[in-house]
PAZAPA-4460 file (N, C-alpha, C; in steps of 0.05 Angstrom, whole numbers, plus 32768, in hexadecimal, padded with zeros to 4 digits):
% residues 259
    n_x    n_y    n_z   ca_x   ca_y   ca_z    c_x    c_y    c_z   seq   type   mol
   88B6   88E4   86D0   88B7   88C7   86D3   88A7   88BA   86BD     1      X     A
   88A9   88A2   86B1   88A3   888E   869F   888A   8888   86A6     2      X     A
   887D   8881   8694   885B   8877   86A0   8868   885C   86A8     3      X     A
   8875   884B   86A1   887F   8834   86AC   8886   883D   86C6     4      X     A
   8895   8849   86CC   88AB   8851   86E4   889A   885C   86F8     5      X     A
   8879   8864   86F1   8866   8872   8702   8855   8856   870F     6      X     A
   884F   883E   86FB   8843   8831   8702   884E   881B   8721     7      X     A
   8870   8817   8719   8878   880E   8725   887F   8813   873B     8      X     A
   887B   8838   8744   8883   8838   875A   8868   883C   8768     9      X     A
   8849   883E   8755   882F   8834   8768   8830   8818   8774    10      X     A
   883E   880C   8761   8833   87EC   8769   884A   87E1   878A    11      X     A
   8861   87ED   8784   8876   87F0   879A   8868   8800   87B9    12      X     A
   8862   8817   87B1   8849   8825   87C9   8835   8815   87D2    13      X     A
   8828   8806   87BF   880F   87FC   87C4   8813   87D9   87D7    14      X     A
   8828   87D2   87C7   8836   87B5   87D6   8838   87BC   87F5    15      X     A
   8849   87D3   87F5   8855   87DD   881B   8838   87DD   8826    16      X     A
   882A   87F6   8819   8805   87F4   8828   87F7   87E0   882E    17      X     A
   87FC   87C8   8819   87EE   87B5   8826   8800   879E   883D    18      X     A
   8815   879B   8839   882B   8791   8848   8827   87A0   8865    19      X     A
   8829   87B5   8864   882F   87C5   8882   8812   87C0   8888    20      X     A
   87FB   87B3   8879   87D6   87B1   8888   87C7   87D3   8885    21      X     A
   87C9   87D8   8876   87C5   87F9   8874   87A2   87F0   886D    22      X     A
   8799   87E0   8860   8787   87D6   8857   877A   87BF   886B    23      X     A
   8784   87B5   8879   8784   8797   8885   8781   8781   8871    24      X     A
   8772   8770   8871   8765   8758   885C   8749   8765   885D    25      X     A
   8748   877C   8845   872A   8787   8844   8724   8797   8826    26      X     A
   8719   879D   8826   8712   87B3   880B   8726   87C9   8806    27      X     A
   8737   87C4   87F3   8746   87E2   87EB   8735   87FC   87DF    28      X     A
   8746   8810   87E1   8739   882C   87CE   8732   8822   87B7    29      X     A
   8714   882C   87B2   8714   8826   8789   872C   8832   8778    30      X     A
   8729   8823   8764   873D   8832   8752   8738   884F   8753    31      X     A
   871D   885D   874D   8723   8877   874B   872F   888D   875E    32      X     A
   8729   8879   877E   8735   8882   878D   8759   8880   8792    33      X     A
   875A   886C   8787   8773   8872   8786   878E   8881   876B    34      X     A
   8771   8885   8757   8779   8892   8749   8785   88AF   874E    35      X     A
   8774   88B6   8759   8779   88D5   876E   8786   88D9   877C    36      X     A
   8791   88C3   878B   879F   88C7   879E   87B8   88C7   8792    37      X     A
   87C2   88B6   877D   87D6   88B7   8778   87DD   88CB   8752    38      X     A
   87C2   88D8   874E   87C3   88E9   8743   87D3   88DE   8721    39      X     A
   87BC   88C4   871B   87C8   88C1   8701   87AE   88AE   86F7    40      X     A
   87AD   88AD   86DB   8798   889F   86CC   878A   8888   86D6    41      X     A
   8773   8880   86CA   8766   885D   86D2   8778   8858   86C2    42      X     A
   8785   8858   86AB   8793   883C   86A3   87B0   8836   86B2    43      X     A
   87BE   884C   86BB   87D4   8842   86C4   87CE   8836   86E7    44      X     A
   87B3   8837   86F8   87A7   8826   8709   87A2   8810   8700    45      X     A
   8796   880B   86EE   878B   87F4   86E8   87A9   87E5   86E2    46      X     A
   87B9   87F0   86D9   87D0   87DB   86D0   87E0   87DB   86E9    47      X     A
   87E7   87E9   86FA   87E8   87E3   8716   87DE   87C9   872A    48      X     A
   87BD   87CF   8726   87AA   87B7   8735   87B2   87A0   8729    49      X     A
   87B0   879B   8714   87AC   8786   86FF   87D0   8776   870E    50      X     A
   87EB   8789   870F   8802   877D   8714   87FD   8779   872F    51      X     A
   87EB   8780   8739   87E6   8778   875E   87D8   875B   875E    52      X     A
   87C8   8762   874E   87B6   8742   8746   87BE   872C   8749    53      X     A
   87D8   8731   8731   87E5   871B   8728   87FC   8712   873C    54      X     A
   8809   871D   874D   880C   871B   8762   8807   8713   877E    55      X     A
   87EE   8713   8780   87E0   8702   8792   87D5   871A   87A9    56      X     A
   87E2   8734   87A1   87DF   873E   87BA   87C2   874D   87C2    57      X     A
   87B9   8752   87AA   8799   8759   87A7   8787   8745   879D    58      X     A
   876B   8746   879F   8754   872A   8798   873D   873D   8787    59      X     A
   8735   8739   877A   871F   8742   8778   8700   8739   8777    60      X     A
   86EF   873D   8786   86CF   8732   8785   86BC   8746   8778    61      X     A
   86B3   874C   8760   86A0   8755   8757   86AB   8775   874F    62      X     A
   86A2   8789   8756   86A7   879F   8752   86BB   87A7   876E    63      X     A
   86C7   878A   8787   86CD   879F   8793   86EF   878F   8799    64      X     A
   8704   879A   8799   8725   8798   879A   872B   8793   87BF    65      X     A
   873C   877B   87C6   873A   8775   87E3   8758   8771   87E2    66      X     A
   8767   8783   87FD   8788   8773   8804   8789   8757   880A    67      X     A
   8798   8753   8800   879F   8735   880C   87B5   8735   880E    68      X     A
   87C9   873F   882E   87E2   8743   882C   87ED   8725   8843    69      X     A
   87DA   870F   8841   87E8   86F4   884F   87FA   86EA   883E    70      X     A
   880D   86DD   8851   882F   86D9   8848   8825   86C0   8838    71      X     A
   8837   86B0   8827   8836   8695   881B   883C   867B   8830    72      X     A
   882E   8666   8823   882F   864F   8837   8844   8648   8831    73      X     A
   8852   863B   8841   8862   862A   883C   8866   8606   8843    74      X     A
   886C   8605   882C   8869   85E5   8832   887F   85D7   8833    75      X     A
   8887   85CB   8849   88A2   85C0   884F   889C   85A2   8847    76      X     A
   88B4   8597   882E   88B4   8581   8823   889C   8572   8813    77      X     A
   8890   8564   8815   887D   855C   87FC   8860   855C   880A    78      X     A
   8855   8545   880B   8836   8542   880A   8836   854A   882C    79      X     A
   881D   8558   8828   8813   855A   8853   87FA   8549   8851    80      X     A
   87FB   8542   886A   87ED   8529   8871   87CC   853B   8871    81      X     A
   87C1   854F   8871   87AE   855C   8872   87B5   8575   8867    82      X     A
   87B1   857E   8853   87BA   859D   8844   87A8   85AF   885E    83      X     A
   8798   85AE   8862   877C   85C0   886E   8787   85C0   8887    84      X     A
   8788   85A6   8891   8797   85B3   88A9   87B8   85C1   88B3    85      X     A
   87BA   85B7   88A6   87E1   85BD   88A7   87DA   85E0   889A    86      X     A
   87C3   85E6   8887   87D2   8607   8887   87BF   8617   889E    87      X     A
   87AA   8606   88A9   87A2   860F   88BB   87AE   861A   88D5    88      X     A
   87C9   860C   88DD   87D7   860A   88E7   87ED   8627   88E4    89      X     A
   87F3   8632   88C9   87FA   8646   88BC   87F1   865E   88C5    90      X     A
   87D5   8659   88C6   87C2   8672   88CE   87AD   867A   88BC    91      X     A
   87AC   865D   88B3   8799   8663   8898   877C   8651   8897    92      X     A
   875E   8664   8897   874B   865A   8897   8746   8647   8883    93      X     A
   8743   862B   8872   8747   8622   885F   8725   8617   885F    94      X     A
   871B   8624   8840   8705   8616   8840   8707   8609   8824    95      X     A
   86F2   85F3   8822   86F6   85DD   8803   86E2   85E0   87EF    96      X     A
   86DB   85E0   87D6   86C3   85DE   87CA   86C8   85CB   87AC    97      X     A
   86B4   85B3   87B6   86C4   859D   87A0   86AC   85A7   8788    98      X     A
   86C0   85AC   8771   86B6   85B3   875A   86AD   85A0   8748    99      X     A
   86C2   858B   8746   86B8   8572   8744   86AD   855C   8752   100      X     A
   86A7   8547   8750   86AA   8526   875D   869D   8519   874A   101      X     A
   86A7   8501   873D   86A5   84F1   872F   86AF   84D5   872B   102      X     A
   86AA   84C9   872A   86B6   84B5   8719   86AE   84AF   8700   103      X     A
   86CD   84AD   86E9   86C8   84A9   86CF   86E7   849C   86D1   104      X     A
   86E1   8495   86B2   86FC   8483   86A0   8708   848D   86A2   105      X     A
   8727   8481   86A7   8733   8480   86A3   8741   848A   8685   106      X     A
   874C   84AA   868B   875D   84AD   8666   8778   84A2   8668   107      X     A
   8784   84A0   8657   879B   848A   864E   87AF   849B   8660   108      X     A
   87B9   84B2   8666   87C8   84C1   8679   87C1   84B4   8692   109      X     A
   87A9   84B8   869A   87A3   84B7   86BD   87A7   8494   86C0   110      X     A
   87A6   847C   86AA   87A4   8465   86AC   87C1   845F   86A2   111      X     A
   87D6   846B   8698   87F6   8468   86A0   87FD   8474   86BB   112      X     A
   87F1   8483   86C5   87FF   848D   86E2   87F1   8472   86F4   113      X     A
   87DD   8467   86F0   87D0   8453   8703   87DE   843E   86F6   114      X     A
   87E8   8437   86EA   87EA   841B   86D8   87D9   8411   86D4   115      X     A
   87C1   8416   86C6   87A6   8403   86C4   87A3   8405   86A4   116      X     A
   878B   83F7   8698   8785   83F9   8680   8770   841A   8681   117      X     A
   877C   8428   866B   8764   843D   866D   8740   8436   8667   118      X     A
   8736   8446   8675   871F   8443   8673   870B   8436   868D   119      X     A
   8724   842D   869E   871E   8425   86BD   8713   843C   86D4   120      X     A
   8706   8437   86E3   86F5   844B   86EB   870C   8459   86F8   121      X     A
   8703   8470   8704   8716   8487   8714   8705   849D   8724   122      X     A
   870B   84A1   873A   86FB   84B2   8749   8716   84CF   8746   123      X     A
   86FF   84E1   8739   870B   84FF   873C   86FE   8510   8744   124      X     A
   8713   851E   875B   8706   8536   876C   8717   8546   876A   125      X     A
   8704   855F   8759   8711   857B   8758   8708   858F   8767   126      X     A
   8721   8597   877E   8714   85AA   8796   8718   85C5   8795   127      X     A
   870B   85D5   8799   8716   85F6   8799   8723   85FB   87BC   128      X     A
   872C   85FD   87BD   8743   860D   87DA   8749   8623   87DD   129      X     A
   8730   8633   87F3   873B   8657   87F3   873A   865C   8811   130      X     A
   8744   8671   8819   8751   8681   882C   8738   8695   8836   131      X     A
   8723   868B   884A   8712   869D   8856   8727   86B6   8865   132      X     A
   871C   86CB   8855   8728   86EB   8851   8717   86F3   886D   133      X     A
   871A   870F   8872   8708   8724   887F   8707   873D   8867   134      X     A
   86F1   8745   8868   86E1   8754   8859   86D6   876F   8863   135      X     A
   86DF   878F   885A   86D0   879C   8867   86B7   879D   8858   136      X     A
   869B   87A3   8868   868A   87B3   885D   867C   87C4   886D   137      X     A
   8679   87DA   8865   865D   87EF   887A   866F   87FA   888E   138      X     A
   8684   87F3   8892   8695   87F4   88B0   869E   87E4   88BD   139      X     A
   868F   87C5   88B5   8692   87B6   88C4   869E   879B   88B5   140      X     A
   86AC   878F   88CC   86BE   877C   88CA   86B2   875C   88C8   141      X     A
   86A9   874D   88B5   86A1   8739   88B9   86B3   871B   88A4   142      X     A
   86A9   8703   88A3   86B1   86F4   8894   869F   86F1   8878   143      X     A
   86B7   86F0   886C   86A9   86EE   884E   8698   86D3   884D   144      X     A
   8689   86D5   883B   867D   86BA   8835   8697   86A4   8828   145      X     A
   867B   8685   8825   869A   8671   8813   869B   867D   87FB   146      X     A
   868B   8680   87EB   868F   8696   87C6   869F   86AA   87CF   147      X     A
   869F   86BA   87E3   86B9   86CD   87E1   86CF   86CB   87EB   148      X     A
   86D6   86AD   87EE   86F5   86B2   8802   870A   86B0   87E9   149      X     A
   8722   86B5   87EF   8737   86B4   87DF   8741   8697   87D5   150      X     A
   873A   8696   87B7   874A   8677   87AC   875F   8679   87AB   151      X     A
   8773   8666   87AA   878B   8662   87B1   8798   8641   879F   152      X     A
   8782   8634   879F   8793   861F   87A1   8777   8608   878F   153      X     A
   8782   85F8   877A   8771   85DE   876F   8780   85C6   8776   154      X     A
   876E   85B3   8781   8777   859E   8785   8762   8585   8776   155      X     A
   876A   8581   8763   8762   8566   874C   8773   854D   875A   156      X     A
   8760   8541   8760   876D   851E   8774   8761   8504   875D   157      X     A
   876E   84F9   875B   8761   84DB   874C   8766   84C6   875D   158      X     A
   8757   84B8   8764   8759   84A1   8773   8745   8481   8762   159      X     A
   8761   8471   875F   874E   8457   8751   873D   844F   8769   160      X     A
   8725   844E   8754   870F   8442   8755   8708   842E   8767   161      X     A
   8717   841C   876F   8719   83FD   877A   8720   8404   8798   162      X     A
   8738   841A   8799   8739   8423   87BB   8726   8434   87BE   163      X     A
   8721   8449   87B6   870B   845B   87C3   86F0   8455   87AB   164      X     A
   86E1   843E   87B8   86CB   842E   87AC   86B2   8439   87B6   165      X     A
   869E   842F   87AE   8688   8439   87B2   867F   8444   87C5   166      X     A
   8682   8433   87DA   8675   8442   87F8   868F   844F   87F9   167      X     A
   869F   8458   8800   86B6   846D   8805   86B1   847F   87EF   168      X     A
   86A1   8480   87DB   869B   8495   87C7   8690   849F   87CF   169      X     A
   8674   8495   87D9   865D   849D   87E6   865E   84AD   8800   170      X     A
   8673   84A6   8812   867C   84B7   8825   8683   84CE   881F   171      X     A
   8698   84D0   880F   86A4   84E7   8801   8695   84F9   87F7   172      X     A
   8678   84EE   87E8   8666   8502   87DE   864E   8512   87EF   173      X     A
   8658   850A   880B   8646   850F   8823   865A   8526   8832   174      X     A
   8672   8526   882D   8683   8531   883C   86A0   8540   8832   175      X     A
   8694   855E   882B   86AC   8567   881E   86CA   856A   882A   176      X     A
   86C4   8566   883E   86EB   8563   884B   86EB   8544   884C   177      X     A
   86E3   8530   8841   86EF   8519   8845   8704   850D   883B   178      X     A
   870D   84FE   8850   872D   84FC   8846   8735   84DB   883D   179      X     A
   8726   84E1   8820   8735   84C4   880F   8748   84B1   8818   180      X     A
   876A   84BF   8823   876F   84AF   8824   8770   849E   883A   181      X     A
   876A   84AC   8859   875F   84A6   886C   874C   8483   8869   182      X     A
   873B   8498   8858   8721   8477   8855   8739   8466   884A   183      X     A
   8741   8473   8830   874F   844D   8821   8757   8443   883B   184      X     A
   8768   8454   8842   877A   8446   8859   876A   8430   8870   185      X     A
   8758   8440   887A   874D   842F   888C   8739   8418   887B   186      X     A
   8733   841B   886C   8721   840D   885E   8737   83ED   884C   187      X     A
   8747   83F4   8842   8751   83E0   8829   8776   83E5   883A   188      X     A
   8781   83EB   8849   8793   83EB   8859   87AB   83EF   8843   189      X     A
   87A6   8403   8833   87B4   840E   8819   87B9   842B   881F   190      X     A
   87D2   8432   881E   87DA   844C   8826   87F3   8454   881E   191      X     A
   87F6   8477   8813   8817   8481   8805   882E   8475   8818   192      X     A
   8843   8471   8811   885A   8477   881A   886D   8480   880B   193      X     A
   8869   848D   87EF   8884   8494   87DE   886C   84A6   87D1   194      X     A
   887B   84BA   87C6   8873   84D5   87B6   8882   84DE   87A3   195      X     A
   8878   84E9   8793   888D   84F1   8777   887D   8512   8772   196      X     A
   8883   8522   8774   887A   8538   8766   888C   8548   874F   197      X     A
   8872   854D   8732   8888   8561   8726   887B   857E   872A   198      X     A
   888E   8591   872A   8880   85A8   8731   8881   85BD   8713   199      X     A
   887E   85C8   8716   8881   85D9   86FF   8869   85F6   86FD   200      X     A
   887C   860F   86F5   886E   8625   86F4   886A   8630   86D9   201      X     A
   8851   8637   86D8   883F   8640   86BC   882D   8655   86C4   202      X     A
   881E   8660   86AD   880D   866D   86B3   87F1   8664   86B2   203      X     A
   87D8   866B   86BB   87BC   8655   86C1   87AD   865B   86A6   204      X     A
   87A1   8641   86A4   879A   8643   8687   877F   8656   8691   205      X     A
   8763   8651   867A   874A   8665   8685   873B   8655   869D   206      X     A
   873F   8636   8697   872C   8627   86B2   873D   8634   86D0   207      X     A
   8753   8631   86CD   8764   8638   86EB   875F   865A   86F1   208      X     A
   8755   866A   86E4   8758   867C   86E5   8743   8689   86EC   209      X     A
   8728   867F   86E0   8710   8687   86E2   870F   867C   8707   210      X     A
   871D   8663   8708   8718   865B   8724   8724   8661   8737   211      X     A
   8740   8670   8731   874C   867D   874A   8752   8697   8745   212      X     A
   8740   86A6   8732   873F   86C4   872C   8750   86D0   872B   213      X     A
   8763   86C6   8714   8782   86D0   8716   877D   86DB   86FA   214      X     A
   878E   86F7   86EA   8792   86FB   86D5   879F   86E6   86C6   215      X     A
   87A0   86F2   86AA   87BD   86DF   8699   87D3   86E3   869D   216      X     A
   87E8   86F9   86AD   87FE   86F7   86B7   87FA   86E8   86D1   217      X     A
   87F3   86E0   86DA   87F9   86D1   86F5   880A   86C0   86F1   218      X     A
   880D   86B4   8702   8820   869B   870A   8814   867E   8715   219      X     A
   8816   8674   870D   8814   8651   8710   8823   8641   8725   220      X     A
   881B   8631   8739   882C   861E   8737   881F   85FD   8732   221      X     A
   8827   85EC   872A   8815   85D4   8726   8834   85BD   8736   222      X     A
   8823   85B1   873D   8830   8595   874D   881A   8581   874B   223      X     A
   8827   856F   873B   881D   8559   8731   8831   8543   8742   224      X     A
   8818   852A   8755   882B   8522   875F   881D   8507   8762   225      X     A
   8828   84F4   8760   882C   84DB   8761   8826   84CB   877C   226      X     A
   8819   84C2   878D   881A   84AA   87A8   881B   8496   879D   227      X     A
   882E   8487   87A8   882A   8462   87AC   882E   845C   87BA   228      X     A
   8822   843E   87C2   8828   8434   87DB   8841   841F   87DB   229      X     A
   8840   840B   87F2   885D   840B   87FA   885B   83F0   87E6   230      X     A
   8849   83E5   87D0   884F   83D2   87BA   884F   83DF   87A8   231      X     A
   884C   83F4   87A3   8852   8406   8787   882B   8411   8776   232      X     A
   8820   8408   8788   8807   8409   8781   87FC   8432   8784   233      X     A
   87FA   843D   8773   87F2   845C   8772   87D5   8452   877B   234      X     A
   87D0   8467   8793   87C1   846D   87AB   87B4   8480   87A0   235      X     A
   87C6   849D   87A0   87B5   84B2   8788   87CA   84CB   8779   236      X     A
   87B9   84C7   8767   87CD   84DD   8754   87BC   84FB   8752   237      X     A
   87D1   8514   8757   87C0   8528   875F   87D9   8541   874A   238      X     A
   87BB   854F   8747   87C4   8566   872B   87BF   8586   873B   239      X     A
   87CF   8583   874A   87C4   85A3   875E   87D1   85C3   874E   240      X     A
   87C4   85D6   874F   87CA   85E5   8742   87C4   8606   8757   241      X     A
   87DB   860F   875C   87D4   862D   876F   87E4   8640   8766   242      X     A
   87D2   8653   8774   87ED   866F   876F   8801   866F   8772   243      X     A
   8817   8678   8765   8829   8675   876C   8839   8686   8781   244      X     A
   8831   869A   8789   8830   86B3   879F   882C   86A6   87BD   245      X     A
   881D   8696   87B7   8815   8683   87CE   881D   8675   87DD   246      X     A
   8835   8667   87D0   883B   864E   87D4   8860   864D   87D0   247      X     A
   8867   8645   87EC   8885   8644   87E9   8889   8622   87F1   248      X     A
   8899   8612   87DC   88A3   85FB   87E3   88B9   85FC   87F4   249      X     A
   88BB   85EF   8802   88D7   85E8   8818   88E2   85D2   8811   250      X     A
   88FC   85C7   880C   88FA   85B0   8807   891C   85B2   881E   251      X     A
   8929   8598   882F   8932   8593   883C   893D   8572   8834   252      X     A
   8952   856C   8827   8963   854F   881B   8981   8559   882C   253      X     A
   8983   852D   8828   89A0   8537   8827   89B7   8536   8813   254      X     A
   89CC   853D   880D   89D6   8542   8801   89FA   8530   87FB   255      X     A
   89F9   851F   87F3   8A08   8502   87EC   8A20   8509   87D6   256      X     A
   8A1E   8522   87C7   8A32   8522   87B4   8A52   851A   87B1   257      X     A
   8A5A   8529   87C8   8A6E   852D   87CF   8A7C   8523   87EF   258      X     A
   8A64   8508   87EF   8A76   84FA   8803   8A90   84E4   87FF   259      X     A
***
């Protein structure tokens, strides 16, 4: 057999192992252990792990390789009224860690999606979104910490300045699940009703990568998407970026062509 043709039928073995839970959501064999077992070099493992990686179906934390054989979310039609809770609902622990919060200017991009003059203030929150795992260690079964759960998912939100204003900033910086648009809403009685998303798949540049611990073959997905309200006024414009392993769109129209 081909060293190609050997690799592919570890990574095919190794997919079923973690699929059938042979591992659960826990620490796999080290490479050298599984070197042995399957009775072939570290490099043709390592190029194995590495195509597991990129795949979504393995994570890695430090020196140590973890299954992660949970199915992809799926998201039926466009924006959910709560991401956190709706995949909670899935079966999925969802925890947040805002990497950013700021307000700054407005660049000439983010002030054509708002219609404003650039240089107008803008509140940006860039959140990390991961998947509290189980973890073996010693024998025992516990929860990972928030640094070790599985990333999954960036969520970059801009919201002008004028709806989510000072004191609603100030909330926000007190409270990492707070829900922007909630406040505008109750606050300035300004809220989405139309959405535009474009989607598109790439690979993660080094910022997306370092942050959701994906190789350079991985997969991308980015949805960039547009809210306005019901005068045409953008509520918030958001630059989300996840695995693409992760994440299945649903989408459900109807269909006018041929009536």
């Amino acid at each position: 057999m081909s060293q190609l043709g050997k690799i592919d039928e570890i990574i095919d073995d190794l997919k079923k192992r973690i699929n059938n839970g042979e591992f659960g959501i826990g620490r796999m064999p080290t490479q050298e252990e599984l070197r042995r077992e399957y009775r072939v070099n570290g490099v043709t493992i390592n190029e194995c792990m590495q195509n597991l990686h990129a795949a979504g179906m393995v994570w890695r934390r430090g020196p140590n390789v973890y299954a992660h054989p949970t199915p992809p979310v799926r998201i039926i039609g466009g924006m959910t009224a709560n991401f956190k809770e709706y995949a909670k609902q899935l079966g999925y622990d969802i925890i947040e860690k805002d990497i950013i919060l700021e307000i700054v200017p407005m660049s000439k991009e983010i002030a054509s999606i708002f219609k404003k003059d650039a240089g107008s203030p803008v509140v940006r929150r860039l959140r990390l979104q991961s998947s509290l795992s189980i973890a073996e260690t010693s024998g025992e079964i516990h929860r990972v910490s928030v640094d070790s759960a599985f990333p999954f998912r960036i969520a970059e939100n801009f919201y002008d300045a004028t709806l989510l204003d000072a004191e609603l900033f100030e909330e926000m910086q007190a409270d990492p699940y707070y829900d922007a648009l909630e406040a505008i809403k109750r606050k300035h009685q300004v809220f989405g009703v139309h959405g535009v998303d474009e989607i598109l798949a790439r690979q993660p540049d080094k910022f997306e990568r370092e942050l959701l611990r994906q190789v350079r073959s991985s997969s991308l997905i980015t949805i960039q998407r547009t809210v306005t309200s019901e005068n045409g006024r953008v509520v918030i414009y958001s630059h989300i970026r996840a695995r693409a392993e992760m994440f299945v769109k649903v989408y459900s129209y109807p269909i006018e062509h041929w009536k």
